[in-house]
C-alpha positions as CSV (number, residue, x, y, z in Angstrom):
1,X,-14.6,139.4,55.6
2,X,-11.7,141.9,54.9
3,X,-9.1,143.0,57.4
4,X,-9.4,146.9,57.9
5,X,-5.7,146.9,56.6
6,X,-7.0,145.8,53.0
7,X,-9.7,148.8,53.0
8,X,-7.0,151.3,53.6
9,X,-8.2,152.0,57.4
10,X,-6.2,152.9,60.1
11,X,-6.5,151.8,63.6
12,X,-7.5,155.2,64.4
13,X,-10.2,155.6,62.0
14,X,-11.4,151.5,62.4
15,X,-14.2,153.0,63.8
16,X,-15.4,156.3,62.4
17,X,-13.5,158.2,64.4
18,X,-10.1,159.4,64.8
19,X,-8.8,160.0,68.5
20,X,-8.0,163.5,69.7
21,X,-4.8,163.6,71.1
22,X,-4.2,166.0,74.0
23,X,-1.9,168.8,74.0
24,X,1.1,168.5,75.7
25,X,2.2,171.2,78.9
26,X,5.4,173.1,77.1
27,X,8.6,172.2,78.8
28,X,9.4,173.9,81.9
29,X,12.5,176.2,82.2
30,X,14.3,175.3,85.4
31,X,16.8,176.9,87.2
32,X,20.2,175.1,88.4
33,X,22.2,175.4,91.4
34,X,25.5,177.3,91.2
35,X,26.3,177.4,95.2
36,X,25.1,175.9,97.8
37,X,26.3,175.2,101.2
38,X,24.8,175.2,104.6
39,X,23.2,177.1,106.7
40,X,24.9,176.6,110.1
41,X,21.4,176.4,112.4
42,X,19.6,173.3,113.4
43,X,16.8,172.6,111.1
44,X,14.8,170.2,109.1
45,X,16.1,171.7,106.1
46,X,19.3,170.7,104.4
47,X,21.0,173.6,103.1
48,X,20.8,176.5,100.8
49,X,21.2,177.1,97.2
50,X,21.6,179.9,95.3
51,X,19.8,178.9,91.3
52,X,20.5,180.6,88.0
53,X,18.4,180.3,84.8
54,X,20.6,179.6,81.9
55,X,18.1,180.8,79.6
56,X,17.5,184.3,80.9
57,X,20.1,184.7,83.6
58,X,17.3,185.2,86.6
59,X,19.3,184.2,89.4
60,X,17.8,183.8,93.6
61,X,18.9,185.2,96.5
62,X,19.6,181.9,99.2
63,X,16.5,179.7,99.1
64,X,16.6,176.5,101.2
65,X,15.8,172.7,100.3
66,X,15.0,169.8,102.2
67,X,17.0,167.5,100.5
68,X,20.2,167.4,97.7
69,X,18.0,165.6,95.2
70,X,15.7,168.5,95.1
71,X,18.1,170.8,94.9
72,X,20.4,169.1,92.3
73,X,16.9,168.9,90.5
74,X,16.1,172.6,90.2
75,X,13.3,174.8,90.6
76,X,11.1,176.1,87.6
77,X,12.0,180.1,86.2
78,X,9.3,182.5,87.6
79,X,10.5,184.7,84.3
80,X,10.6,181.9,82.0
81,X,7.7,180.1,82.5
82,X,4.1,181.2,82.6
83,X,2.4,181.8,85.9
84,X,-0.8,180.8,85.2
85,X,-1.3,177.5,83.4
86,X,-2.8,177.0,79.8
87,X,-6.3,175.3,79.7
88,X,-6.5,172.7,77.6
89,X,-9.3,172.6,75.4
């Protein structure tokens, strides 16, 4: 018996068939914080930020966030980034 290396077979094709990779969602363009602060009332969230795409300069009015992680995070470009996502075949 010969290993499948010696034939000049690939793992993927060990088999008779070559695996069909799926495509990948693009990258997402997020926004970043460039103020924040808070909000002065008593509520469950824990501030508001004010975002800016650096790719197309959208910028927010004062949108609140539960937590600092989320903010520092971002939030994704409504021009930027497609508002209905890509089937994948």
């Amino acid at each position: 018996m010969t290993s499948p290396a010696a034939e000049g077979k690939t793992p993927d094709d060990l088999f008779g068939f070559t695996r069909q990779r799926k495509k990948s969602a693009g990258r997402r363009v997020l926004m970043h914080v460039i103020d924040a602060g808070d909000h002065g009332c008593v509520s469950d969230d824990a501030g508001i930020a004010v975002y800016k795409c650096g790719r197309c300069g959208h910028e927010t009015d004062w949108t609140p966030f539960r937590t600092f992680t989320e903010a520092k995070r971002g939030i994704p470009c409504p021009k930027c980034n497609p508002t209905t996502p890509q089937a994948s075949p």
